[in-house]
Jmol script that loads the backbone (N, CA, C; Angstrom):
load data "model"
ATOM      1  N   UNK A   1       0.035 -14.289   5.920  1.00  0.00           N
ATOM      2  CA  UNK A   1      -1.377 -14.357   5.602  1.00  0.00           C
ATOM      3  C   UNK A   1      -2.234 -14.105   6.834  1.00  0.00           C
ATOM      4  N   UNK A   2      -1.737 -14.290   7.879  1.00  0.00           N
ATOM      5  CA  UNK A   2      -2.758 -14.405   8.965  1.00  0.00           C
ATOM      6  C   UNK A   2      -2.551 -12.626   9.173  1.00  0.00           C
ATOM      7  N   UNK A   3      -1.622 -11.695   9.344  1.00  0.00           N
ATOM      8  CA  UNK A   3      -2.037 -10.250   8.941  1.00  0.00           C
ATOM      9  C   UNK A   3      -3.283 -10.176   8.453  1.00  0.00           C
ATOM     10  N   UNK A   4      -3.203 -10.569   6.934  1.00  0.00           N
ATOM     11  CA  UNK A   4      -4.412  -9.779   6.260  1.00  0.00           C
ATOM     12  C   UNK A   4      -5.441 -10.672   6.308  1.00  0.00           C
ATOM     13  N   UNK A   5      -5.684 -11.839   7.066  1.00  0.00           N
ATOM     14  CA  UNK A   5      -7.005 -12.023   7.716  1.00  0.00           C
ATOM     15  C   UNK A   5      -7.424 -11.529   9.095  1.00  0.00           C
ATOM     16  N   UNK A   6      -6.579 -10.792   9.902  1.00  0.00           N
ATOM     17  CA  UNK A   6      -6.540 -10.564  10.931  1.00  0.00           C
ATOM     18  C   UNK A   6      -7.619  -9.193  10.217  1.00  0.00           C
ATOM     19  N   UNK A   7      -6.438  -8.080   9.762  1.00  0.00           N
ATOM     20  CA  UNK A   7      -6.850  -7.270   8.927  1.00  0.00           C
ATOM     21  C   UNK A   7      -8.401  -7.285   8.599  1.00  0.00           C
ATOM     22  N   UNK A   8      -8.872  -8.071   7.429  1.00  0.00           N
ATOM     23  CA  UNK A   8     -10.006  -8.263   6.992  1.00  0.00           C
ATOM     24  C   UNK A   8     -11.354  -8.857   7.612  1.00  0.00           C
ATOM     25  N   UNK A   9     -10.874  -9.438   9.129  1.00  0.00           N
ATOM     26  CA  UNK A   9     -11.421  -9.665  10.414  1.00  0.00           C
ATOM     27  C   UNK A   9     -12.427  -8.132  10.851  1.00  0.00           C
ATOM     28  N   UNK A  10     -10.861  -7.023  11.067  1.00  0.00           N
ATOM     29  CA  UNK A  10     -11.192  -5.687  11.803  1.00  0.00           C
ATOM     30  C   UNK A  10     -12.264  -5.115  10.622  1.00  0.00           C
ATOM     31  N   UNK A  11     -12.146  -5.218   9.655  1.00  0.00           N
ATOM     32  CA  UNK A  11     -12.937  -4.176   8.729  1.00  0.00           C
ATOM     33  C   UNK A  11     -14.180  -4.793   8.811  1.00  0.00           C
ATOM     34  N   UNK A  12     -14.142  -6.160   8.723  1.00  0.00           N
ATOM     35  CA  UNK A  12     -15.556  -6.943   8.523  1.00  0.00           C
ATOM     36  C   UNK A  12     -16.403  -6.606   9.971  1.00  0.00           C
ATOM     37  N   UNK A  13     -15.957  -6.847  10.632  1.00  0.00           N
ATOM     38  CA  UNK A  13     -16.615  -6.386  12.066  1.00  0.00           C
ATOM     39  C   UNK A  13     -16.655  -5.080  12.568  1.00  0.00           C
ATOM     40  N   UNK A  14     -15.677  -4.145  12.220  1.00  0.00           N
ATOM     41  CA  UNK A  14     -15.873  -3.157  12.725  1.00  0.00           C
ATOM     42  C   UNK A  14     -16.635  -2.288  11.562  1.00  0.00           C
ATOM     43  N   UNK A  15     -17.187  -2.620  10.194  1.00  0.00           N
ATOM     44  CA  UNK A  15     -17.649  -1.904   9.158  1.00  0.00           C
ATOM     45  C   UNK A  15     -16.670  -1.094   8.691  1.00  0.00           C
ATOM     46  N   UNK A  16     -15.381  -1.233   8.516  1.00  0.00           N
ATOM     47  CA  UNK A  16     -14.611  -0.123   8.367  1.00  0.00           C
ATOM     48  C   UNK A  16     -13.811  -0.182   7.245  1.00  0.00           C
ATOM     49  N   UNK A  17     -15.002  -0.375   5.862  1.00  0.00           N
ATOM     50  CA  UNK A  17     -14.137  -0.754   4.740  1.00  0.00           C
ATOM     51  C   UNK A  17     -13.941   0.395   3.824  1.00  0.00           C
ATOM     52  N   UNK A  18     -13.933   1.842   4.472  1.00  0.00           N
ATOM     53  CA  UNK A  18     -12.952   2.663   3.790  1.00  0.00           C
ATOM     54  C   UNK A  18     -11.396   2.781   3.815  1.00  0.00           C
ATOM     55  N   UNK A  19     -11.356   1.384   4.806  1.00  0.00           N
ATOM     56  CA  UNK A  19      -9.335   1.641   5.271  1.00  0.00           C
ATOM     57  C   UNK A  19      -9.268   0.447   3.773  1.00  0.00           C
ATOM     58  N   UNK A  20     -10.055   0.309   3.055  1.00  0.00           N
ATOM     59  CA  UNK A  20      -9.266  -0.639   1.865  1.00  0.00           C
ATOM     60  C   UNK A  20      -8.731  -0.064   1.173  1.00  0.00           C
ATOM     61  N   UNK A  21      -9.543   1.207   0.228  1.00  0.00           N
ATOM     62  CA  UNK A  21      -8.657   2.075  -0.893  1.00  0.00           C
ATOM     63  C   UNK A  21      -7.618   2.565   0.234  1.00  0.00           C
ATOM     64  N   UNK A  22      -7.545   2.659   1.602  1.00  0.00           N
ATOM     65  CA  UNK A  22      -5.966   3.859   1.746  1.00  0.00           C
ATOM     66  C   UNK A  22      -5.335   2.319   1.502  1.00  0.00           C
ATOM     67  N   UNK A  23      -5.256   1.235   2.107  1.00  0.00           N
ATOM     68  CA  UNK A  23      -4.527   0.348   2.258  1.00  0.00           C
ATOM     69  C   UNK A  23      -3.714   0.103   1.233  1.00  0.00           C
ATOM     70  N   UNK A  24      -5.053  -0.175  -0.147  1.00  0.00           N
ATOM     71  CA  UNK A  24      -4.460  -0.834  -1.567  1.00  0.00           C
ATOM     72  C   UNK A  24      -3.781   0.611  -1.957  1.00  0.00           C
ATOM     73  N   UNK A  25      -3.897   1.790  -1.556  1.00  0.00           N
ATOM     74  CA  UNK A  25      -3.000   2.862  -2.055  1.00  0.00           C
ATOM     75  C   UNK A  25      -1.443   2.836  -1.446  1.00  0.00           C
ATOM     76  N   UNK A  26      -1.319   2.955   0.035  1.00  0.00           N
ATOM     77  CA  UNK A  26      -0.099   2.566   0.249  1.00  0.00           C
ATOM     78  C   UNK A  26       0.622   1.716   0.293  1.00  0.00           C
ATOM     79  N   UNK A  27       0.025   0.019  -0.458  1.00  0.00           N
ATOM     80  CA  UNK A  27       0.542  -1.381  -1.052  1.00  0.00           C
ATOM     81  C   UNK A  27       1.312  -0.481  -2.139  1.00  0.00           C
ATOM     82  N   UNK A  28       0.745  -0.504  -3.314  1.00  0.00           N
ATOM     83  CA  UNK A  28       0.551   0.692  -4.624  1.00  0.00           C
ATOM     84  C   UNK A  28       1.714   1.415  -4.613  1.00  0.00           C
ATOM     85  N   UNK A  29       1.920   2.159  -3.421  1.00  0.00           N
ATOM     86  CA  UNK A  29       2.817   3.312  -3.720  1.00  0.00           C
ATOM     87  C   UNK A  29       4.064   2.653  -3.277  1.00  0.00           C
ATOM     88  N   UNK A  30       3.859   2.099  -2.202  1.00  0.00           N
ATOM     89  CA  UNK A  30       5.226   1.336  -1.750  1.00  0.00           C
ATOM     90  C   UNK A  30       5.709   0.369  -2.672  1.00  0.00           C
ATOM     91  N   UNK A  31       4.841  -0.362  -3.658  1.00  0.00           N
ATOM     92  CA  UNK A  31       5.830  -1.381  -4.725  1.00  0.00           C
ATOM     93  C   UNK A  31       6.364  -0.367  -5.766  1.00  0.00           C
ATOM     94  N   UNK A  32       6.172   0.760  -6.711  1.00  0.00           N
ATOM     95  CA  UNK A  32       6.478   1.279  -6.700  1.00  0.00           C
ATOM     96  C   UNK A  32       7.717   2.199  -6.364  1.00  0.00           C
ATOM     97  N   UNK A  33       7.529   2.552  -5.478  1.00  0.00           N
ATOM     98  CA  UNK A  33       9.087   2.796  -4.866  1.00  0.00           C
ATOM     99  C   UNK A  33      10.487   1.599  -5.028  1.00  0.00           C
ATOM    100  N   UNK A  34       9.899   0.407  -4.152  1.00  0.00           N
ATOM    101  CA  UNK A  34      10.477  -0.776  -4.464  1.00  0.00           C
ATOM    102  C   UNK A  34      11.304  -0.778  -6.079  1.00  0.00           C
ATOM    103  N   UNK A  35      10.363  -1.244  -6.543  1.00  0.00           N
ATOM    104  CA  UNK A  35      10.106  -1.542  -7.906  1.00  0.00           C
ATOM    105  C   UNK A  35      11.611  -0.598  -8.946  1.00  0.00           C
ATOM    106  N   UNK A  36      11.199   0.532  -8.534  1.00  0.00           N
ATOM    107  CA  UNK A  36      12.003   1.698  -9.455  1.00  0.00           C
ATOM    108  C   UNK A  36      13.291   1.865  -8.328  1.00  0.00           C
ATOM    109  N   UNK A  37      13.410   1.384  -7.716  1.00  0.00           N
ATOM    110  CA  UNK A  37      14.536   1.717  -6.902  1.00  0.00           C
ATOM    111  C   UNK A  37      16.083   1.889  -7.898  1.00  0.00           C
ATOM    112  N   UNK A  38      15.473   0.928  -8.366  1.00  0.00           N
ATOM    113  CA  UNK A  38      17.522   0.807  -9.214  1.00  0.00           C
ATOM    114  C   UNK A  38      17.456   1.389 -10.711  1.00  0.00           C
ATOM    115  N   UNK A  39      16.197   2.070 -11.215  1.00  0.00           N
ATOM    116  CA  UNK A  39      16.384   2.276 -12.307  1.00  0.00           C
ATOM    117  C   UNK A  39      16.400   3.857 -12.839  1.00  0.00           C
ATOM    118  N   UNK A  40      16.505   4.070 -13.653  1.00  0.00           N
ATOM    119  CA  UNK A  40      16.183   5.360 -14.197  1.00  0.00           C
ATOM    120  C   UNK A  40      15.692   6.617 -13.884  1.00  0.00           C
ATOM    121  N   UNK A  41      14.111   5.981 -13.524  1.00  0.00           N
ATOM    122  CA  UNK A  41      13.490   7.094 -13.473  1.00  0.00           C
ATOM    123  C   UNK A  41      13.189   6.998 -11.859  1.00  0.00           C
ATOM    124  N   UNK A  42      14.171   6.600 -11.131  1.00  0.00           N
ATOM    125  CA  UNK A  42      13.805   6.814  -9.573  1.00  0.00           C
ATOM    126  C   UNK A  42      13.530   8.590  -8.586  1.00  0.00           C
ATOM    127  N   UNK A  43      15.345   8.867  -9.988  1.00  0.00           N
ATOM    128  CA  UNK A  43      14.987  10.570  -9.359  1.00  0.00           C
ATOM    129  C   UNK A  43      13.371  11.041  -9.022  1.00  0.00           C
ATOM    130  N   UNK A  44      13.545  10.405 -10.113  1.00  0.00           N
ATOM    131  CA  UNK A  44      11.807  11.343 -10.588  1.00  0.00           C
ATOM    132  C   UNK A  44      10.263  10.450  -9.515  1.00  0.00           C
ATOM    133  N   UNK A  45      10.412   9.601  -8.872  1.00  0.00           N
ATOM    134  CA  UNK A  45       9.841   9.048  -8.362  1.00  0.00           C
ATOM    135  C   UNK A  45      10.219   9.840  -6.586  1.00  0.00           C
ATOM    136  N   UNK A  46      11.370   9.773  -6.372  1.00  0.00           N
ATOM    137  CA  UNK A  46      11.611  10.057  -5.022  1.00  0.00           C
ATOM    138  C   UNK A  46      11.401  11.775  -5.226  1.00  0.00           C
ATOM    139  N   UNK A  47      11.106  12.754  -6.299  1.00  0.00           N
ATOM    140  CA  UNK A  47      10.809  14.129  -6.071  1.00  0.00           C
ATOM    141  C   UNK A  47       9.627  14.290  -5.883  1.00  0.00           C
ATOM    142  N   UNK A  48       8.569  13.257  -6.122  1.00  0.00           N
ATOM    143  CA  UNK A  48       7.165  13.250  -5.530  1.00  0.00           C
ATOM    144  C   UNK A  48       6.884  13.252  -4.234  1.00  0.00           C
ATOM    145  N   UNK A  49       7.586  12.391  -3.688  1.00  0.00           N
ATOM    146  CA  UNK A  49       7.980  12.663  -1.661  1.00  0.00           C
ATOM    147  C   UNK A  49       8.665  13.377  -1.258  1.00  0.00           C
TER     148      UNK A  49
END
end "model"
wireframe off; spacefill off
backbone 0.3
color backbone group
């Protein structure tokens, strides 16, 4: 937790709250990956990268 207050520290002070959508995008994409790792449709997940 102290990351993403550290985190939410830099944006608040430095005004720099366009790094949220990349952030919550590469949270997003990385569970995802996670997520589908063992199943089915992973092929099809890892031909997007």
């Amino acid at each position: 937790m102290d990351l993403v207050k550290d985190l939410w520290g830099f944006m608040r002070v430095r005004k720099k709250f366009w790094l949220l959508p990349v952030i919550i995008t590469l949270l997003f994409l990385g569970l995802i990956i996670v997520l589908s790792g063992g199943s089915a449709i992973a092929p099809f997940i890892y031909a997007l990268f």
